[in-house]
GUTORFI-186202 format. One line per field, with one value per atom (N, C-alpha, C): atom name; x negated, y negated, z negated. Coordinates in Angstrom, 2 decimals, m for minus. Atoms other than C-alpha are relative to their C-alpha. Layout:
<pts>
atomo CA;...
c1 X;...
c2 Y;...
c3 Z;...
</pts>
This chain:
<pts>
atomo N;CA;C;N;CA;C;N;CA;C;N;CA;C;N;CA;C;N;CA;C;N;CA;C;N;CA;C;N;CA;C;N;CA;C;N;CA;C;N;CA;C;N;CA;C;N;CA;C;N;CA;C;N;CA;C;N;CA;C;N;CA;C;N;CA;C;N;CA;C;N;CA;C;N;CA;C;N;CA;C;N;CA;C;N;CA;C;N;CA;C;N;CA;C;N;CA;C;N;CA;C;N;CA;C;N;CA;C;N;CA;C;N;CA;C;N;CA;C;N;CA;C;N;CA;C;N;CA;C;N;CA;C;N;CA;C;N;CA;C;N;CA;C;N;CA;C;N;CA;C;N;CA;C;N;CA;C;N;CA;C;N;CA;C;N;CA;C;N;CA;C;N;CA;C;N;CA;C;N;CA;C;N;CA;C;N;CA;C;N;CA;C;N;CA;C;N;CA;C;N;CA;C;N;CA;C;N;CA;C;N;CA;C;N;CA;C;N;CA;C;N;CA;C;N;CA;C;N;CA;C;N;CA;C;N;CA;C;N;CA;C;N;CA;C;N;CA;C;N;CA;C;N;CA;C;N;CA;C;N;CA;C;N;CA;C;N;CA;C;N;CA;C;N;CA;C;N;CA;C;N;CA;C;N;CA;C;N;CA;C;N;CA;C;N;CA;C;N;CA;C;N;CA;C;N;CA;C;N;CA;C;N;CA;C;N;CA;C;N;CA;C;N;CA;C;N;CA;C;N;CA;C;N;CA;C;N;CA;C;N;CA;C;N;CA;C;N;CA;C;N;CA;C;N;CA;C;N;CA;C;N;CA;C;N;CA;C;N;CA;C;N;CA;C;N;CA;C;N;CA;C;N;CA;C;N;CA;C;N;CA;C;N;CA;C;N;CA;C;N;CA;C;N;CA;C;N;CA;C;N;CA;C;N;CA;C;N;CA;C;N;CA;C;N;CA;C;N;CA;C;N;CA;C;N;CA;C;N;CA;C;N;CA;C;N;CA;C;N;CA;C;N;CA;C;N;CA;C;N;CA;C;N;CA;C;N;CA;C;N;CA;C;N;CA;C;N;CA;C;N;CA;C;N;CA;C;N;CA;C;N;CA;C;N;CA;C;N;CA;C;N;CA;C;N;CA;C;N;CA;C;N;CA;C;N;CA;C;N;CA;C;N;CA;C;N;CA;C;N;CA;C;N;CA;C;N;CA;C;N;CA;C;N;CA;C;N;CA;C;N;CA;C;N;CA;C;N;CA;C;N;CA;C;N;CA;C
c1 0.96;m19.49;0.18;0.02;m18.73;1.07;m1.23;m15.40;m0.26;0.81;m16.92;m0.63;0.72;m19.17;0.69;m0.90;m16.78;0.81;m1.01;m14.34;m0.83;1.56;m17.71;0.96;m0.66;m15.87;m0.99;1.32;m18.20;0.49;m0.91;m14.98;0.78;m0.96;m13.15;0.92;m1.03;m9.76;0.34;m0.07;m9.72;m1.46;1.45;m12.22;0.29;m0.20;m12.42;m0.54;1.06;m15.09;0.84;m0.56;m12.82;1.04;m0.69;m10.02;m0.42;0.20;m12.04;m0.61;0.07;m13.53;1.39;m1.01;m9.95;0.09;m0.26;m9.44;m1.59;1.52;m13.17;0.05;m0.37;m11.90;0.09;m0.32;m10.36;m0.30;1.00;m13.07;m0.36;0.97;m15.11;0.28;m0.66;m13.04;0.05;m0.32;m11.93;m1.45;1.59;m16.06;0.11;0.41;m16.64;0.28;m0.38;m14.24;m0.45;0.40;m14.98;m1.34;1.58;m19.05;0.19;0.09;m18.27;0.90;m0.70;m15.46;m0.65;0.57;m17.64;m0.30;m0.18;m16.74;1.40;m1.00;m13.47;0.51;m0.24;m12.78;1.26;m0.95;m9.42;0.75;m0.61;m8.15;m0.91;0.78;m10.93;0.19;m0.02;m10.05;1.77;m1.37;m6.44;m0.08;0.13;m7.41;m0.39;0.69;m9.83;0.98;m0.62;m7.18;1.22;m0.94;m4.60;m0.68;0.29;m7.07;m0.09;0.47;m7.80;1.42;m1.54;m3.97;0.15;m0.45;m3.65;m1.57;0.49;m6.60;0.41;m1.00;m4.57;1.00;m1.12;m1.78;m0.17;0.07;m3.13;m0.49;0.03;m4.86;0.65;m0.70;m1.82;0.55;m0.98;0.09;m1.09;0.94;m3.22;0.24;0.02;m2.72;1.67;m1.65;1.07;m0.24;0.34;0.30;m0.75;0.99;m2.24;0.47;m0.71;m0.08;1.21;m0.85;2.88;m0.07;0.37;0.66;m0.23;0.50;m0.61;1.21;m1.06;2.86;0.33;m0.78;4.11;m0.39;0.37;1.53;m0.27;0.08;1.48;1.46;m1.27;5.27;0.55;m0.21;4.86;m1.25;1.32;1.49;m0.12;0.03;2.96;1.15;m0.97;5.29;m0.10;0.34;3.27;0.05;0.16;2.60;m1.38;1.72;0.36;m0.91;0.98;m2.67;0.81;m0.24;m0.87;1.09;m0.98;2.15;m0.69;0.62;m0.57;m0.64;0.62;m1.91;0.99;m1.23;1.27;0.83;m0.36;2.18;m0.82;1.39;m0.76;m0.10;m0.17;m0.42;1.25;m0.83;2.56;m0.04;0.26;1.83;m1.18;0.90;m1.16;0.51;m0.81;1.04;1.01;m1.51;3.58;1.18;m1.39;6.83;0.51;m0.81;7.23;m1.64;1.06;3.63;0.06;m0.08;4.34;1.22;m1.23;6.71;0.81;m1.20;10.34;m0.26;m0.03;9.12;m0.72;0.57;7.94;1.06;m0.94;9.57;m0.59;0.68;8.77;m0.71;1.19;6.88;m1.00;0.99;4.59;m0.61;0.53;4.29;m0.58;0.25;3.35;m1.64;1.30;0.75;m1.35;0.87;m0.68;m0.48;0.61;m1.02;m0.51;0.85;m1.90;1.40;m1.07;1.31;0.98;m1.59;4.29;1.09;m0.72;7.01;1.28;m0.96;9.36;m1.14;0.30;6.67;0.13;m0.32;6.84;1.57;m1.41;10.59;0.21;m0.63;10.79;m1.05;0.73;7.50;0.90;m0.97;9.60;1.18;m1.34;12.64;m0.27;0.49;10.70;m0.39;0.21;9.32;1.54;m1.40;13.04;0.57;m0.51;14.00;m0.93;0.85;11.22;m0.04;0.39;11.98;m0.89;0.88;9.12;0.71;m0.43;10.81;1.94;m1.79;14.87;m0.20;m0.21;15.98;0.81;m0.68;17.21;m0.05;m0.33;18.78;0.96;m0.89;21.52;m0.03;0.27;20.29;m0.33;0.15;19.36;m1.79;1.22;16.45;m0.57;0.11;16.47;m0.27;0.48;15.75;m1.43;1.66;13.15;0.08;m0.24;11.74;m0.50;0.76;10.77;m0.74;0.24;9.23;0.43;m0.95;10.97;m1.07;1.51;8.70;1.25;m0.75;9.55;0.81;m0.32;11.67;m0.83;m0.01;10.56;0.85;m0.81;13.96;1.06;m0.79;14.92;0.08;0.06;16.08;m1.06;0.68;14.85;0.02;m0.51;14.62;m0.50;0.57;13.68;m0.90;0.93;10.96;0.79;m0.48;11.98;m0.62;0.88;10.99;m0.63;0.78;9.90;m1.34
c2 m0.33;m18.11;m0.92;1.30;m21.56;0.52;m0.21;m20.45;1.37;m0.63;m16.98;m0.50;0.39;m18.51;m0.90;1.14;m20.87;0.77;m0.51;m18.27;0.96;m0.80;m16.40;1.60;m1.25;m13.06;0.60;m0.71;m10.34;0.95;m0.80;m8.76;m0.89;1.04;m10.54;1.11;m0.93;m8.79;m0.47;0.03;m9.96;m0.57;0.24;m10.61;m1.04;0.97;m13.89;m0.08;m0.32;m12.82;0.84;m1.07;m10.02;m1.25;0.74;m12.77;m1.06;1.45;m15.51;1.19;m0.51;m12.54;0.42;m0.18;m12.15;m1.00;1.80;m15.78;m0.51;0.47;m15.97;m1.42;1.29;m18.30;m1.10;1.37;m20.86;m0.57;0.55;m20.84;m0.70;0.38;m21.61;m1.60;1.44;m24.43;m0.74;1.33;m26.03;m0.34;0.31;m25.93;m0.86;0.86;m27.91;m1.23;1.58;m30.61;m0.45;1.04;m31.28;0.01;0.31;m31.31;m1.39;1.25;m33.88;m0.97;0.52;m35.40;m0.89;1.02;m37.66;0.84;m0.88;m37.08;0.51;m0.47;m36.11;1.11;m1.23;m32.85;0.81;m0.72;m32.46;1.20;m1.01;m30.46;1.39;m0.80;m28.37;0.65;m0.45;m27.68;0.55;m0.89;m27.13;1.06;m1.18;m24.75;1.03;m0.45;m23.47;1.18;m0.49;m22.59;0.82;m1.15;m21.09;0.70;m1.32;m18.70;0.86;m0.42;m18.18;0.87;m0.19;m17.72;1.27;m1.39;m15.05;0.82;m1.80;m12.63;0.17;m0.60;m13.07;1.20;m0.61;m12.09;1.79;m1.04;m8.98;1.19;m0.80;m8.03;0.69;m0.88;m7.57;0.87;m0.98;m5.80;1.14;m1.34;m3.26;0.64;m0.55;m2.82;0.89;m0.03;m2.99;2.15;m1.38;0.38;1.03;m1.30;2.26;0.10;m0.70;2.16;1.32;m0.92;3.75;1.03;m1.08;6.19;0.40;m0.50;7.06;0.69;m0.11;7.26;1.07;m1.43;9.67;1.06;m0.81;11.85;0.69;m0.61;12.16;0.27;m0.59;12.66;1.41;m1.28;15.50;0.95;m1.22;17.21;1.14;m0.94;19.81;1.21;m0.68;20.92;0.71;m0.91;23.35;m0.49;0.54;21.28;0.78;m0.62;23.24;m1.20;1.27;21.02;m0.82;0.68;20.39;m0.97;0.97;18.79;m1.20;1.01;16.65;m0.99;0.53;15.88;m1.83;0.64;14.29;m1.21;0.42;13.12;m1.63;1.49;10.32;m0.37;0.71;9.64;m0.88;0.52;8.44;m1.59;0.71;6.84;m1.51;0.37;5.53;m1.23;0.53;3.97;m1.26;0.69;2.04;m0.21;0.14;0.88;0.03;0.37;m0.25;0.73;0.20;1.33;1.09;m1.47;5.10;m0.22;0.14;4.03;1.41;m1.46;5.73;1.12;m0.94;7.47;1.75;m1.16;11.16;1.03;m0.89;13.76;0.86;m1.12;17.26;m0.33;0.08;16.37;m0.95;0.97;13.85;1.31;m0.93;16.95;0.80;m0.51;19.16;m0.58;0.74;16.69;m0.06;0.07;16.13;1.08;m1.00;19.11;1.49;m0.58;21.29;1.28;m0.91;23.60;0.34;m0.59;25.53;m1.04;0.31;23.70;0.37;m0.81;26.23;m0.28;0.11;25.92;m1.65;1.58;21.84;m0.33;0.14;22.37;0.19;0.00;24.27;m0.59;0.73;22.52;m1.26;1.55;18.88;0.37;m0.57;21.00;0.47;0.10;21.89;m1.39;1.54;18.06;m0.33;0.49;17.08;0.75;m0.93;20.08;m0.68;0.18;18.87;m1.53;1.39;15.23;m1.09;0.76;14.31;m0.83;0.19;13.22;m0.64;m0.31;12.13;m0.53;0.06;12.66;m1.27;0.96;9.42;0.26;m0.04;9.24;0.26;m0.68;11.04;1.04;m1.67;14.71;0.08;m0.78;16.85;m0.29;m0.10;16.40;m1.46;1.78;12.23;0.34;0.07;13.26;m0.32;0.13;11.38;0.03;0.02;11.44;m1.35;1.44;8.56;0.67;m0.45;8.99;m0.96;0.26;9.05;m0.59;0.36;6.93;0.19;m0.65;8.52;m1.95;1.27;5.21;m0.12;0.46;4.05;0.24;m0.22;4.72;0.84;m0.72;7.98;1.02;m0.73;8.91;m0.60;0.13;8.93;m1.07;1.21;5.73;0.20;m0.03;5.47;m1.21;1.26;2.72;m1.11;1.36;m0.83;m0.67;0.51;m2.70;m1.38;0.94;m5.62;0.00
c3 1.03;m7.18;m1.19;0.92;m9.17;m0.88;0.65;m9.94;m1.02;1.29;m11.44;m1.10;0.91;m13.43;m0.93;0.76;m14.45;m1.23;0.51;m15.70;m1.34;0.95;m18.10;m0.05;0.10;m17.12;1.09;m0.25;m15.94;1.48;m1.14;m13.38;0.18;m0.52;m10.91;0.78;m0.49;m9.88;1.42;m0.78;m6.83;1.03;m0.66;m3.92;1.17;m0.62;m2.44;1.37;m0.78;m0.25;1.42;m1.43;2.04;0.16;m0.74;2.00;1.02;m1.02;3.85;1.33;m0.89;5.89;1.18;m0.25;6.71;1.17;m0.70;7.78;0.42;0.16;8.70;1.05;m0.90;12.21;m0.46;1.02;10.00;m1.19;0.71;7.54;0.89;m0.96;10.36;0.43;m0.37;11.40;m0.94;1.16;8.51;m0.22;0.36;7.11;1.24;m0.70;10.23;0.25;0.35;10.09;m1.16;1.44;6.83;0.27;0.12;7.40;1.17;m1.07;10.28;m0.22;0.35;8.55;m1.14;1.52;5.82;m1.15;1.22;2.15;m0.34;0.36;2.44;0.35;0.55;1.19;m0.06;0.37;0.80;0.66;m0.65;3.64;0.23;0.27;3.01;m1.65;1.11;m0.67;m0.19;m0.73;0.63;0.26;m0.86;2.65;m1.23;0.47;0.05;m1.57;0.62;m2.75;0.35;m0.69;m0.40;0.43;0.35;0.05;m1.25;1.12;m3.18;m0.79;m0.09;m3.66;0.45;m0.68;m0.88;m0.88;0.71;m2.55;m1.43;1.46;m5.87;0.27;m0.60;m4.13;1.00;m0.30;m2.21;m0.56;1.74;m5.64;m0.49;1.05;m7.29;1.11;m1.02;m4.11;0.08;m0.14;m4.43;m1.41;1.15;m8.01;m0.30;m0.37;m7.53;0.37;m0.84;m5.37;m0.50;0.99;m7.15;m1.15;1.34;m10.38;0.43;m0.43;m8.41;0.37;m0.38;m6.98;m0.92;1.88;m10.56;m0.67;1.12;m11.92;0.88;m1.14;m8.60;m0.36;0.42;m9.43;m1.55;1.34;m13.11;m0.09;m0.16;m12.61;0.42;m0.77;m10.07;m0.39;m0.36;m11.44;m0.69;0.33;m12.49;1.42;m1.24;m9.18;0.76;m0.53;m7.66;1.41;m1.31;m4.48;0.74;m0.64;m1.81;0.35;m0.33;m0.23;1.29;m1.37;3.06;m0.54;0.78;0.53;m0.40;0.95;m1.52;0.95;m0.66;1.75;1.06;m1.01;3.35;m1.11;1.08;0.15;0.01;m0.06;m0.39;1.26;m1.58;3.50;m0.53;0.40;2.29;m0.98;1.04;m0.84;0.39;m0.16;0.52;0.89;m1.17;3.68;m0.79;1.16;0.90;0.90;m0.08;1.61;1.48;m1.28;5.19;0.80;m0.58;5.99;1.41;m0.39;7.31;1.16;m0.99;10.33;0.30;m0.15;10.54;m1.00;1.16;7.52;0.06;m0.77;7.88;0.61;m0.41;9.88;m0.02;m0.48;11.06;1.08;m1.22;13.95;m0.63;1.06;11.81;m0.90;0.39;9.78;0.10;m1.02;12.12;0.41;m0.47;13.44;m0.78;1.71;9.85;m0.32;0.83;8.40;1.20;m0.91;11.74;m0.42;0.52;10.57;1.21;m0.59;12.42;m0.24;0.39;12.76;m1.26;1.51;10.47;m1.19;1.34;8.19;m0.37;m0.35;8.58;m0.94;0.29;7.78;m1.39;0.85;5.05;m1.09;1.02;3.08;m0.19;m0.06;3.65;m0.99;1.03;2.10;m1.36;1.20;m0.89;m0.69;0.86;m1.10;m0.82;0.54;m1.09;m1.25;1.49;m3.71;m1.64;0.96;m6.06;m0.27;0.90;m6.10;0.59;m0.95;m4.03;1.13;m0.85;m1.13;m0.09;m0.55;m0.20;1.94;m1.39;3.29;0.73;m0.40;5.38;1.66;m1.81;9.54;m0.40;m0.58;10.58;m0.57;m0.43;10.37;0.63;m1.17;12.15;0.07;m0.48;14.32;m0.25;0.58;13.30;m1.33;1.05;9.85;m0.18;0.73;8.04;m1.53;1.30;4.82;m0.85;0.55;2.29;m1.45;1.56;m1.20;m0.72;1.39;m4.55;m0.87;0.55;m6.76;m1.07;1.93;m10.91;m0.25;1.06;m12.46;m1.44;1.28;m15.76;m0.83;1.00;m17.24;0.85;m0.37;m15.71;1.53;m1.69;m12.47;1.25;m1.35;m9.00;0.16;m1.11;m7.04;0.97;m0.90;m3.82;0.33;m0.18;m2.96;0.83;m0.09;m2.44;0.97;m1.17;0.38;m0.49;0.94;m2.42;m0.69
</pts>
């Protein structure tokens, strides 16, 4: 609250509050050595700014994410995606880089959207036609898919595990 007030800004971009709920254990702990520890503070103000650190840090990796999703879709919102696409789509997006394990397949698809497998198949084959999607495995029945996030200057890329 000190540090708000400190900063006379009315929005704080990150929330210090879910990170210590995070680490609530080793709040718990550290607060206690230091209340039984005298006046010395420091490994308590250690502690206190490497949290402060990590909800910077998961701040920007949220913002990081909700721009890319912003940009996917103002890229694609004109592609004629049905709902069960938009649906699988933002599972995706939503999932980021390493979130959506092995990526999506037809049986993930299937599962998701409550669909036929042929229909599973050839919606995924429209993602991939439209950009949405590129296919990674082998083939075949190991095919998964990833999403194409628009570049800034151009073509496709595929998402970065950075």
């Amino acid at each position: 609250m000190a540090l708000a007030q400190d900063e006379r800004v009315s929005m704080c971009f990150f929330s210090l509050s879910a990170q210590i709920l995070r680490e609530r254990t080793s709040y718990y702990t550290h607060l206690e050595r230091t209340q039984k520890g005298g006046l010395e503070v420091t490994e308590w103000l250690t502690w206190f700014l490497t949290q402060i650190e990590a909800a910077a840090t998961a701040a920007q990796h949220t913002i990081t994410n909700t721009l890319a999703k912003a940009r996917f879709w103002l890229y694609h919102q004109a592609s004629g995606l049905n709902e069960r696409q938009h649906k699988v789509l933002n599972r995706l997006l939503d999932a980021g880089a390493k979130g959506f394990e092995g990526g999506m397949n037809t049986r993930k698809y299937v599962s998701l959207t409550k669909t036929s497998r042929a229909t599973a198949y050839r919606e995924l084959s429209e993602l991939v036609a439209k950009g949405c999607l590129t296919p990674t495995g082998k083939g075949g029945r190991s095919t998964s898919y990833e999403i194409i996030y628009p570049s800034n200057y151009g073509p496709h890329q595929p998402i970065s595990a950075n």
